[in-house]
Backbone as a chain_set.jsonl record, in Angstrom:
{"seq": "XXXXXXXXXXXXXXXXXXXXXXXXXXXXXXXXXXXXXXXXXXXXXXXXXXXXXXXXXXXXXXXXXXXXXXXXXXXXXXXXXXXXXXXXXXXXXXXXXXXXXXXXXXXXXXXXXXXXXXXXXXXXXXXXXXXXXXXXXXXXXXXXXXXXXXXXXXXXXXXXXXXXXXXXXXXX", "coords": {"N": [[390.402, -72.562, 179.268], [391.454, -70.558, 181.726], [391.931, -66.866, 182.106], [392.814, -65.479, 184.077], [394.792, -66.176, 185.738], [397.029, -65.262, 184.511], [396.002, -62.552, 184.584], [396.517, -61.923, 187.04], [399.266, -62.368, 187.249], [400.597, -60.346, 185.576], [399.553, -58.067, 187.529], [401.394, -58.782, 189.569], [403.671, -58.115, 188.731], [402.833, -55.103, 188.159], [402.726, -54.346, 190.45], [405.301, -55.005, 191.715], [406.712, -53.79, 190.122], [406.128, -51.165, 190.84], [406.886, -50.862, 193.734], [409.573, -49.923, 194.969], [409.072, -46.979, 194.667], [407.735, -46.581, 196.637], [404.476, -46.513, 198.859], [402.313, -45.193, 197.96], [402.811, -45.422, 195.072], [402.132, -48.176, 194.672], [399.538, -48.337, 195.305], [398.541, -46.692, 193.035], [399.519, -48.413, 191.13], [397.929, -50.548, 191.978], [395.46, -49.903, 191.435], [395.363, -49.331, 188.796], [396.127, -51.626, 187.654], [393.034, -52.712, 188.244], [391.841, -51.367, 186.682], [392.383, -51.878, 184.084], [392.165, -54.347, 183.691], [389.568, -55.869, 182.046], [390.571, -54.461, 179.254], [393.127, -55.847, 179.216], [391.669, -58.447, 179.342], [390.789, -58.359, 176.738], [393.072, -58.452, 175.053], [394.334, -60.6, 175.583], [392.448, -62.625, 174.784], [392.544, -61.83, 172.097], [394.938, -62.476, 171.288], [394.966, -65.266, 171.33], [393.067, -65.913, 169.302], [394.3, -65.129, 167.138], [396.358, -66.739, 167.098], [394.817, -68.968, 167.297], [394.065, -69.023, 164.498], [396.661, -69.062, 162.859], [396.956, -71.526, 163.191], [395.431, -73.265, 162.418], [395.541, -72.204, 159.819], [398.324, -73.809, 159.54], [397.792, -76.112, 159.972], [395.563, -77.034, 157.793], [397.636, -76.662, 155.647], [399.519, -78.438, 155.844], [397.738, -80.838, 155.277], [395.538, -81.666, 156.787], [392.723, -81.404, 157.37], [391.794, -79.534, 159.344], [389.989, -77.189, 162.185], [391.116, -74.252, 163.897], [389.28, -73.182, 166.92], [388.246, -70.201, 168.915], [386.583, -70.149, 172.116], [384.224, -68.265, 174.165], [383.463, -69.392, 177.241], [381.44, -68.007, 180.336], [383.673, -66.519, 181.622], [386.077, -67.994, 180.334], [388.431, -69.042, 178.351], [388.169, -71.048, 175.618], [389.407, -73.894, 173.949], [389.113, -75.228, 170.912], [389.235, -77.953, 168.734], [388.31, -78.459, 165.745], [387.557, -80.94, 163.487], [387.388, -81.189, 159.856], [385.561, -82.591, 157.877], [386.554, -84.007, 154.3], [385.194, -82.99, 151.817], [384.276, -83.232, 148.209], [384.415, -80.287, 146.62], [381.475, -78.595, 145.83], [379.697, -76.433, 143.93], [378.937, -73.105, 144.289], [375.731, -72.113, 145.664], [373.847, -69.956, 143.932], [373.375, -66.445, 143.961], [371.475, -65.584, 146.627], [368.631, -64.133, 146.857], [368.122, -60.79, 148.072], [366.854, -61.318, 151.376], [366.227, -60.5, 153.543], [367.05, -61.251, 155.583], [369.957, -60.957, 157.64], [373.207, -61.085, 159.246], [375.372, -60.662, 161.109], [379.019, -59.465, 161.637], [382.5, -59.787, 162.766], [385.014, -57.856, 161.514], [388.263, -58.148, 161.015], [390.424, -56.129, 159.885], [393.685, -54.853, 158.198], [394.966, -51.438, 158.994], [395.795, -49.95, 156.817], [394.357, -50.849, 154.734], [391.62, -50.857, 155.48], [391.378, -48.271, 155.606], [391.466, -47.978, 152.283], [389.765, -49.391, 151.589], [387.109, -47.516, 152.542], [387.778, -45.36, 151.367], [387.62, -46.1, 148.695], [384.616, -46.53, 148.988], [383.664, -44.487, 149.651], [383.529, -42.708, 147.054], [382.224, -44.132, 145.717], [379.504, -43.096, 146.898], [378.457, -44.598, 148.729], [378.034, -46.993, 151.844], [381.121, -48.432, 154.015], [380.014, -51.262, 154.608], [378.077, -51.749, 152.694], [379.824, -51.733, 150.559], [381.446, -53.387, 150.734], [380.152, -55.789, 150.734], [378.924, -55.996, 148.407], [381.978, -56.402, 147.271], [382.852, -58.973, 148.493], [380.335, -60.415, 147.114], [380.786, -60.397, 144.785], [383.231, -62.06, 144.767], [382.671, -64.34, 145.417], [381.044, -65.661, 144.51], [381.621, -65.224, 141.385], [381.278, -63.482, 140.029], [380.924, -60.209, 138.051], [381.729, -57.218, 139.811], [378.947, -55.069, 140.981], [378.229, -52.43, 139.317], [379.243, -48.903, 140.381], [376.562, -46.977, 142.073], [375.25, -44.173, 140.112], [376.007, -40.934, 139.803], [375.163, -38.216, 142.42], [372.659, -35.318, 141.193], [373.929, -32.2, 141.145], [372.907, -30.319, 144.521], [370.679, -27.417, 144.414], [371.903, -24.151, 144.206], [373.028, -22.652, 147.721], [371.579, -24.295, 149.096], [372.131, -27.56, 150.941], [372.904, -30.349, 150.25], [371.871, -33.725, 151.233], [373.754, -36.88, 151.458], [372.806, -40.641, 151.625], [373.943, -41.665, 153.883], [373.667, -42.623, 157.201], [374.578, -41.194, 160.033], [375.611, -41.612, 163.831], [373.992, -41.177, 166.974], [371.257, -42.515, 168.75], [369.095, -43.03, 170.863], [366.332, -44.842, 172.791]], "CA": [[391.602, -71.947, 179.755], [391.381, -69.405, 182.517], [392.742, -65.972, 181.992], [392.78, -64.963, 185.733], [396.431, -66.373, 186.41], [397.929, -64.534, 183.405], [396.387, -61.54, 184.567], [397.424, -61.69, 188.249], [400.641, -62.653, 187.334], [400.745, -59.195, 185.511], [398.88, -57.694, 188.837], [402.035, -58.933, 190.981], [404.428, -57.382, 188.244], [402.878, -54.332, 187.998], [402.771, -53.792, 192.049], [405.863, -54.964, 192.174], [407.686, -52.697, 189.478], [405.75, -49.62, 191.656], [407.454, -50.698, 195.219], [410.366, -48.956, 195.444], [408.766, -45.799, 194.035], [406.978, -46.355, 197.387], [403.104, -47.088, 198.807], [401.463, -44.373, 197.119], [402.811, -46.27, 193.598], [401.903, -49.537, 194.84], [398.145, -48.19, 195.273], [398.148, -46.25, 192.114], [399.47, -49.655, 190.431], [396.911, -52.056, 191.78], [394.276, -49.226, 190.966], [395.582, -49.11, 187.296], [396.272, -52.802, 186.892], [392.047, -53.44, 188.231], [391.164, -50.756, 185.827], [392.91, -52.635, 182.866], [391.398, -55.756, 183.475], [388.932, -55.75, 180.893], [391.331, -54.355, 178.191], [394.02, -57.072, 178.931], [391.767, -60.374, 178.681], [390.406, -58.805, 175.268], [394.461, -58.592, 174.432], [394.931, -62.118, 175.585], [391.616, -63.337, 173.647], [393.075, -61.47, 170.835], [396.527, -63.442, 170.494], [394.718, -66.434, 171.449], [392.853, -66.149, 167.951], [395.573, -64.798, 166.269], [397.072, -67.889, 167.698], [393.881, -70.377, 166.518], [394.044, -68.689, 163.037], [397.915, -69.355, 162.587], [397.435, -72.694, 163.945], [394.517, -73.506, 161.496], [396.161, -72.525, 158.27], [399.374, -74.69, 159.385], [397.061, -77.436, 159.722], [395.291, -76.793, 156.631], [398.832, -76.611, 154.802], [399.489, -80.028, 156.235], [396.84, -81.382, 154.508], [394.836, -81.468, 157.786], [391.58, -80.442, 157.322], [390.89, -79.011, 160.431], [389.747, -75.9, 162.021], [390.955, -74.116, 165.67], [388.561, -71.967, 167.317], [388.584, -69.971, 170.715], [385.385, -70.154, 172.31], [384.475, -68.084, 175.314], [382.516, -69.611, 178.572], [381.61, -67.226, 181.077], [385.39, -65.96, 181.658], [387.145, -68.864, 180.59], [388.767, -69.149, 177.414], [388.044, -72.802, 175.205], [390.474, -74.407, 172.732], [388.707, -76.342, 170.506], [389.471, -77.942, 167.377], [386.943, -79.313, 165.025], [387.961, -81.611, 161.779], [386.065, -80.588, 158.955], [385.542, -83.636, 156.4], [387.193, -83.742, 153.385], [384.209, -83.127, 151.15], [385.009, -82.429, 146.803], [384.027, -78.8, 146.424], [380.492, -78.289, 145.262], [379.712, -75.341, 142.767], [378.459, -72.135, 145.236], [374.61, -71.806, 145.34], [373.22, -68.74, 143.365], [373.521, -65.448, 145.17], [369.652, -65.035, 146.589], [367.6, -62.467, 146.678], [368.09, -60.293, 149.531], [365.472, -62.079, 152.002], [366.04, -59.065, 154.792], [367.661, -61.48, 157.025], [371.376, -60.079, 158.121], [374.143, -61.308, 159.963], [376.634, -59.533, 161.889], [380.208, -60.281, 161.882], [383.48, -58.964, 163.226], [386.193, -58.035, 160.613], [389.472, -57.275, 161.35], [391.461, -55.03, 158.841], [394.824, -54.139, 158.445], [394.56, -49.806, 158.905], [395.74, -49.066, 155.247], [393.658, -51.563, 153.783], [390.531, -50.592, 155.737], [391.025, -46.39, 154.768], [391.348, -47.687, 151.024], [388.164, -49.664, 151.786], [386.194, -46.462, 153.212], [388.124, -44.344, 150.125], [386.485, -46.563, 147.651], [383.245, -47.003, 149.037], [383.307, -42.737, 149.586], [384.346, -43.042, 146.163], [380.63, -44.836, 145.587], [379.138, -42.892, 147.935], [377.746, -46.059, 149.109], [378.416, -47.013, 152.723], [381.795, -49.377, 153.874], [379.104, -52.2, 154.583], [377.844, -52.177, 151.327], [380.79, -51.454, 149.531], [382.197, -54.837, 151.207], [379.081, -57.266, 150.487], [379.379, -56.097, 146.606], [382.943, -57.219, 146.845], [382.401, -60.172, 148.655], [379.427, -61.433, 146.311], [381.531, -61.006, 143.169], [384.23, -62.886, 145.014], [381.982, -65.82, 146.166], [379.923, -65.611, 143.041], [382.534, -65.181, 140.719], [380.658, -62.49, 139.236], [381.666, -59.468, 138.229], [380.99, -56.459, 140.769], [378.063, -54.63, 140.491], [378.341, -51.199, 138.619], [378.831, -48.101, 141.194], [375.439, -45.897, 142.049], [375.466, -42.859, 139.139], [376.406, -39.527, 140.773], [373.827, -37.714, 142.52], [372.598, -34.356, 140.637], [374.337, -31.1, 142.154], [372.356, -29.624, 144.942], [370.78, -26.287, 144.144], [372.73, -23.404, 145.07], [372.23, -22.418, 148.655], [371.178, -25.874, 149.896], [373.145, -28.543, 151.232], [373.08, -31.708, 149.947], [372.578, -35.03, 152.215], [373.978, -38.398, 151.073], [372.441, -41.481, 152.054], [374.353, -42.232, 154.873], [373.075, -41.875, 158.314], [375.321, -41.691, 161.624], [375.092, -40.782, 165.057], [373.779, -42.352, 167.973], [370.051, -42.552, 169.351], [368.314, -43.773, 172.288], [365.363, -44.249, 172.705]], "C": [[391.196, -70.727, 180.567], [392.505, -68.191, 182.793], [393.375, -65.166, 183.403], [394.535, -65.012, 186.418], [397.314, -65.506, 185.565], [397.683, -63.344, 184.302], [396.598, -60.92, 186.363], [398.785, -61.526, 188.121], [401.157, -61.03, 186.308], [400.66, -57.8, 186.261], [400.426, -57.451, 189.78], [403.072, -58.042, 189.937], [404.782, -56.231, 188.584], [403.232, -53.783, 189.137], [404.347, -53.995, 192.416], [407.347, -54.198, 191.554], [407.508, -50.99, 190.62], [406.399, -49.992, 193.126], [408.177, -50.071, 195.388], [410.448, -47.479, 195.243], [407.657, -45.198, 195.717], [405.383, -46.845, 197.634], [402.665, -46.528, 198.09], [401.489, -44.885, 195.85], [402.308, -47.333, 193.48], [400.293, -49.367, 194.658], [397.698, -47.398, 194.051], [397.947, -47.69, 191.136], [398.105, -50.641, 190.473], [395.3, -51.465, 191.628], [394.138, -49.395, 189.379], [395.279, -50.556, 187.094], [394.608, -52.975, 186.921], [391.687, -52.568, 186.76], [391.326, -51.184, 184.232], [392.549, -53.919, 182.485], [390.87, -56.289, 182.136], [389.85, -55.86, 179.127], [392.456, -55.406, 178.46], [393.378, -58.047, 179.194], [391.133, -59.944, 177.828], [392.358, -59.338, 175.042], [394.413, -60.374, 174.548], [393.769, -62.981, 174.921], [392.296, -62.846, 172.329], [394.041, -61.935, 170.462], [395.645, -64.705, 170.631], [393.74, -66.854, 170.348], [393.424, -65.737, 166.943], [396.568, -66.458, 166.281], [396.571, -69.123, 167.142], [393.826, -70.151, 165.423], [395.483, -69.222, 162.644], [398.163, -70.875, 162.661], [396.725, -73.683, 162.798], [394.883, -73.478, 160.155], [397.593, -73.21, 158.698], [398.725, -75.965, 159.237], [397.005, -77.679, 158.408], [396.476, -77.191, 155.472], [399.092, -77.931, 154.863], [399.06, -80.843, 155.957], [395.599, -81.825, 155.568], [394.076, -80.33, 157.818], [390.609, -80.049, 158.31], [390.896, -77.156, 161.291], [390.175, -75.679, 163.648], [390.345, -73.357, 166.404], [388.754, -71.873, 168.921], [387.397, -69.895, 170.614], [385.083, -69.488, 173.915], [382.917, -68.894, 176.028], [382.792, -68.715, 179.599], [383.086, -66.409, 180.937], [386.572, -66.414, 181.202], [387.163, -68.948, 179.059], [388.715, -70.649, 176.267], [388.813, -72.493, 174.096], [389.997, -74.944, 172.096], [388.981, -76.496, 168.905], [388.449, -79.179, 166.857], [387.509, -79.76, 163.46], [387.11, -81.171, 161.052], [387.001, -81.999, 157.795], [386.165, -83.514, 155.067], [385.534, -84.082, 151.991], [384.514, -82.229, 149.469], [383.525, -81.054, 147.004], [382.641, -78.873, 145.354], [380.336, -76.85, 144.596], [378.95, -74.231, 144.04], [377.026, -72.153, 144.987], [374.441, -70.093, 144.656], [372.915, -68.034, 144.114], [371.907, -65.38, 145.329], [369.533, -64.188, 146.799], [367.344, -61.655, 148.154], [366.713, -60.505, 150.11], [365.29, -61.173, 153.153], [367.003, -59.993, 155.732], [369.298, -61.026, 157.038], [371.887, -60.838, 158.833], [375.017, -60.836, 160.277], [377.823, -60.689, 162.216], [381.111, -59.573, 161.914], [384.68, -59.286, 162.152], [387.315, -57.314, 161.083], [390.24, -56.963, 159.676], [392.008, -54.491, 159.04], [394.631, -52.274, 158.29], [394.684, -49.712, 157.4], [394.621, -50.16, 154.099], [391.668, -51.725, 153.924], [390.326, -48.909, 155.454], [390.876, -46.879, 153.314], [390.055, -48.256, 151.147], [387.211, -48.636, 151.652], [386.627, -45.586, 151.845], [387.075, -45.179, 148.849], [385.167, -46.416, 147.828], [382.681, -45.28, 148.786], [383.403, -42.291, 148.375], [382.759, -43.043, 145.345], [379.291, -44.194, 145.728], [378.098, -43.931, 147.962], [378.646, -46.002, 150.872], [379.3, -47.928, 152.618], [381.151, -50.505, 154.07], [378.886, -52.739, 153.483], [378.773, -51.992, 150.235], [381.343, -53.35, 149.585], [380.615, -56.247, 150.856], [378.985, -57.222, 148.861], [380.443, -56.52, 146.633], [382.98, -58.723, 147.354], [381.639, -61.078, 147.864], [379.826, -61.561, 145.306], [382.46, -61.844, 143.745], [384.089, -64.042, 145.257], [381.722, -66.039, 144.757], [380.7, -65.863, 141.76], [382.185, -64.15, 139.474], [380.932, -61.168, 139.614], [380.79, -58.3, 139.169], [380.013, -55.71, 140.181], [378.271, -52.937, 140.108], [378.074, -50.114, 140.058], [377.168, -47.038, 140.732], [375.902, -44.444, 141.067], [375.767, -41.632, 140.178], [374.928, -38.873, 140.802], [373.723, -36.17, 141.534], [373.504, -33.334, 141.636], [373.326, -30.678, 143.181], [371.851, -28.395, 144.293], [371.5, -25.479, 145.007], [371.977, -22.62, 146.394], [371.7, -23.39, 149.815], [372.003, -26.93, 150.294], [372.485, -29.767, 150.708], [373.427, -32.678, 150.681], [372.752, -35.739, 151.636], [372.559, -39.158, 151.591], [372.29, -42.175, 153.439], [373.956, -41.023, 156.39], [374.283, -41.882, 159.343], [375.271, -41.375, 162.767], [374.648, -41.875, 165.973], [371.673, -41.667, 168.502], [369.702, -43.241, 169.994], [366.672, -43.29, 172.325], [364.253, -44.569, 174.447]], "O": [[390.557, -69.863, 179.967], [393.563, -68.32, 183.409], [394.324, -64.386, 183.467], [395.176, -64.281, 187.173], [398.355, -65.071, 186.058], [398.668, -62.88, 184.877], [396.776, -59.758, 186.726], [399.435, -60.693, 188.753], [402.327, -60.715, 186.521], [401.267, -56.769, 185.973], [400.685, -56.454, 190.455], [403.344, -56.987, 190.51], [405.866, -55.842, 189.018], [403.981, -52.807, 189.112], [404.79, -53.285, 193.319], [408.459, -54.043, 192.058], [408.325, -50.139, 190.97], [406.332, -48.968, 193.806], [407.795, -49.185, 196.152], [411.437, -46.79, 195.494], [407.11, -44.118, 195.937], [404.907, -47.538, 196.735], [402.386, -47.22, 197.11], [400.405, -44.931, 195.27], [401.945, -47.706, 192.364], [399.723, -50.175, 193.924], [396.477, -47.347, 193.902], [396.915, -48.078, 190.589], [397.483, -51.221, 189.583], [394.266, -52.132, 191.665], [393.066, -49.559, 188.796], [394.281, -50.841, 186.431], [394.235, -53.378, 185.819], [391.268, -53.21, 185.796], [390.533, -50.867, 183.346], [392.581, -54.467, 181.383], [391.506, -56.958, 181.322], [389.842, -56.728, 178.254], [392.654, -55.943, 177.37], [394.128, -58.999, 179.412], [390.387, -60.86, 177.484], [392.707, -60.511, 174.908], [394.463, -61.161, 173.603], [394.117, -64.081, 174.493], [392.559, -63.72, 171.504], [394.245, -61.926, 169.248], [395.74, -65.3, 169.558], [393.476, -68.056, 170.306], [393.015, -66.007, 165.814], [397.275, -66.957, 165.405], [397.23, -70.052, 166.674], [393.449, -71.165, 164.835], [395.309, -70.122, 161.823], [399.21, -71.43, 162.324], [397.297, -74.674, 162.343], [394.674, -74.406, 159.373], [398.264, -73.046, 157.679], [399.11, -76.808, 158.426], [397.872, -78.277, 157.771], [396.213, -77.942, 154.533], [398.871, -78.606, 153.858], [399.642, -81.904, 156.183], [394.644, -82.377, 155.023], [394.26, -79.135, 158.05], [389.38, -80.09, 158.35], [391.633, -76.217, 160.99], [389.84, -76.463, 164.536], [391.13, -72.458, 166.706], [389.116, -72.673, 169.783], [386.837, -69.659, 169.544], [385.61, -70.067, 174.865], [381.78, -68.958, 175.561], [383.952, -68.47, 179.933], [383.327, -65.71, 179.953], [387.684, -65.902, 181.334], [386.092, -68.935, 178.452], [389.744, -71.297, 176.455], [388.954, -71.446, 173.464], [390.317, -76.05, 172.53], [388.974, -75.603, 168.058], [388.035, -80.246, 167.311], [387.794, -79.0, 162.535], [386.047, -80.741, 161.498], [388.107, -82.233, 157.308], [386.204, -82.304, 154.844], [385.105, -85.143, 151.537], [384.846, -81.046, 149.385], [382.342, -81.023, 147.34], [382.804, -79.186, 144.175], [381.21, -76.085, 145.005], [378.28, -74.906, 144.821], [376.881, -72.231, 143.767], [375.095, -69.174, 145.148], [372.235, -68.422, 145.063], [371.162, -65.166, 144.373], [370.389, -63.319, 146.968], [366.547, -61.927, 149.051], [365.669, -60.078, 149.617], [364.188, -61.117, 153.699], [367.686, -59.436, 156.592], [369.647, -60.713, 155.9], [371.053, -61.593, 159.333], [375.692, -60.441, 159.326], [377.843, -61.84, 162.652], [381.002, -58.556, 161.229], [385.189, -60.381, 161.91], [387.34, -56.144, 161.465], [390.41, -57.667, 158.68], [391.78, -53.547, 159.797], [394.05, -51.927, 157.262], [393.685, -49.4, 156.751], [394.34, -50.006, 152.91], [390.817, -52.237, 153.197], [389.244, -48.416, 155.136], [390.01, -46.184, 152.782], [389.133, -47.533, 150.77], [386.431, -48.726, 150.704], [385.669, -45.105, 151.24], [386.035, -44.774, 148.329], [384.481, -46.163, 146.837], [381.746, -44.883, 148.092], [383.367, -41.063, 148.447], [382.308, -42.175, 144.597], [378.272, -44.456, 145.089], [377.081, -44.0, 147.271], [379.585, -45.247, 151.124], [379.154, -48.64, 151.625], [381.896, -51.313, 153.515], [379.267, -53.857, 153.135], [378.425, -52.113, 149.06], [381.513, -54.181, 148.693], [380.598, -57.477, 150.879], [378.974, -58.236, 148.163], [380.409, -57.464, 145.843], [383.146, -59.618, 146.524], [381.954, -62.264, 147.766], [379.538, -62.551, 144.632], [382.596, -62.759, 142.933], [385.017, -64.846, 145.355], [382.454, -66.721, 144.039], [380.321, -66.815, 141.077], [382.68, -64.076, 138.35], [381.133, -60.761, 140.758], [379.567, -58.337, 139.302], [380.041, -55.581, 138.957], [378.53, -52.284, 141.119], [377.075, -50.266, 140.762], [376.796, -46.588, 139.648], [376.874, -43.769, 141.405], [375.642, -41.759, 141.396], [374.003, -38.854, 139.989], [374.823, -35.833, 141.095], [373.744, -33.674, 142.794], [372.321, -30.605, 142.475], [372.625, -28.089, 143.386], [371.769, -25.752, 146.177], [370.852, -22.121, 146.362], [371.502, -23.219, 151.018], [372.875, -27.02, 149.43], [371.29, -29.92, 150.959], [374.596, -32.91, 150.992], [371.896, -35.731, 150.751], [371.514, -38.576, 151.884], [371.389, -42.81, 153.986], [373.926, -39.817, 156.635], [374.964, -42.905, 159.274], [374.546, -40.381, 162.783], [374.831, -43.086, 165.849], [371.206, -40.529, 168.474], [370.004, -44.409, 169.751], [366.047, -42.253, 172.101], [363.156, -44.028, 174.588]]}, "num_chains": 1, "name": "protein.A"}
């Protein structure tokens, strides 16, 4: 699916809400609309998996065991839906042993349910990362979470006290 017509067709809008305000609006408009680009085809990837998620658990409900994913090529948006087999539920493998390898993955969270996140984990003082892979592995696992880190000693007086946690940015 190509997002290009959507966001012309917002392009001719915008230029053509700014005409009677004059040229000078018309050239601010089609300055603003290029500069928006970007941020309106995430928006329109963003309903359009809001869109394959909604679409996926109606399936699902249906008894259609299939899945809808957006997939991007170069610029262009893909629809694709993939059946997933109807296979009886096997027992979870045994959580392993952290092997170093990692995977990165994008979570969306509702605001009040990502501050109580960050409150708990600050809570821990543990980072929201690791606050979220302890709840996750009791939730997969079915085991219960793992006991928070003991409190650190007080600093001595005079000294500041660092956590754990690093942040900031570096280049190198």
């Amino acid at each position: 699916m190509d997002l290009t017509p959507y966001l012309e067709s917002l392009r001719r809008d915008l230029a053509a809400a700014a005409a009677p305000a004059g040229e000078s609006a018309v050239q601010t408009a089609e300055l603003l609309s290029g500069s928006l680009e970007a941020s309106l085809r995430l928006a329109l990837l963003e309903a359009l998996s809001d869109a394959a998620a909604e679409i996926t658990g109606e399936l699902n409900r249906s008894g259609n065991p299939a899945t809808v994913e957006v997939r991007m090529r170069a610029r262009q948006a893909d629809l694709v839906v993939s059946e997933t087999p109807s296979v009886p539920a096997e027992p979870p493998p045994a959580p392993a042993a952290e092997s170093g390898d990692v995977a990165r993955i994008t979570l969306r969270l509702p605001e009040p349910l990502k501050e109580s996140v960050e409150r708990a984990a600050s809570a821990e003082s543990i980072s929201v990362n690791a606050w979220l892979v302890r709840a996750i592995n009791a939730a997969v696992y079915n085991a219960p979470p793992m006991p928070p880190n003991p409190p650190s000693p007080p600093a001595p007086p005079g000294r500041a006290r660092f956590g754990r946690r690093v942040t900031g940015y570096a280049q190198s």
